[in-house]
Steps between C-alpha positions, in 0.01 A plus 500: 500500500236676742409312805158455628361432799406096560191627707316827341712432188597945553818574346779524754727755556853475623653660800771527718589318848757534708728168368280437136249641269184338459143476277233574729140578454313812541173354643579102672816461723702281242849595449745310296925541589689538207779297556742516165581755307279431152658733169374470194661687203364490153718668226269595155705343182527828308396535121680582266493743233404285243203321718395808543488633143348154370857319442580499148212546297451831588849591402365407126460791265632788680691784447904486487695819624870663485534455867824326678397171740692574850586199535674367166511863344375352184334823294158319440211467721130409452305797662120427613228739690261371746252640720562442831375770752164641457429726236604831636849296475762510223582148318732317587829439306617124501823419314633149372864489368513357117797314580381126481793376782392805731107557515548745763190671620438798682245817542492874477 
């Protein structure tokens, strides 16, 4: 939230006194105290592989290779390529295990 001045509606900037900070305004004499502390924290839900990649349809129809999972060491995994830098970038490698009970995904 950015607070503006009530008078010449200016954006006010905050500075220090000697017992409080405060909003004041660079061209009119209002000053607002601050007088709680005001946090504010916002934490991103992060996506998952699989949101990323298009969930499960675009694990349809691809390739299967002789690869151990990390996780379950099952010797299966679906292997898929996908461009995700710009194009002076390799592909990237994303990896699905084949075991049904593990689905582990990961990236090389």
């Amino acid at each position: 939230m950015l607070p503006f001045c009530p008078g010449c509606s200016n954006r006010l900037i905050m500075e220090e006194g000697q017992h409080c900070h405060h909003f004041a305004c660079n061209t009119g004499p209002y000053v607002n105290n601050i007088t709680c502390k005001v946090t504010t924290r916002k934490y991103p839900k992060l996506k998952e592989l699989d949101d990323m990649l298009g969930r499960v349809a675009a694990w349809k129809n691809v390739n299967s290779t002789a690869e151990p999972c990390p996780k379950c060491e099952h010797p299966w995994v679906y292997i898929m390529w996908l461009k995700t830098h710009s194009t002076d970038k390799p592909m990237t490698t994303f990896y699905k295990c084949c075991n049904a009970r593990c689905v582990h995904c990961w990236r090389d």
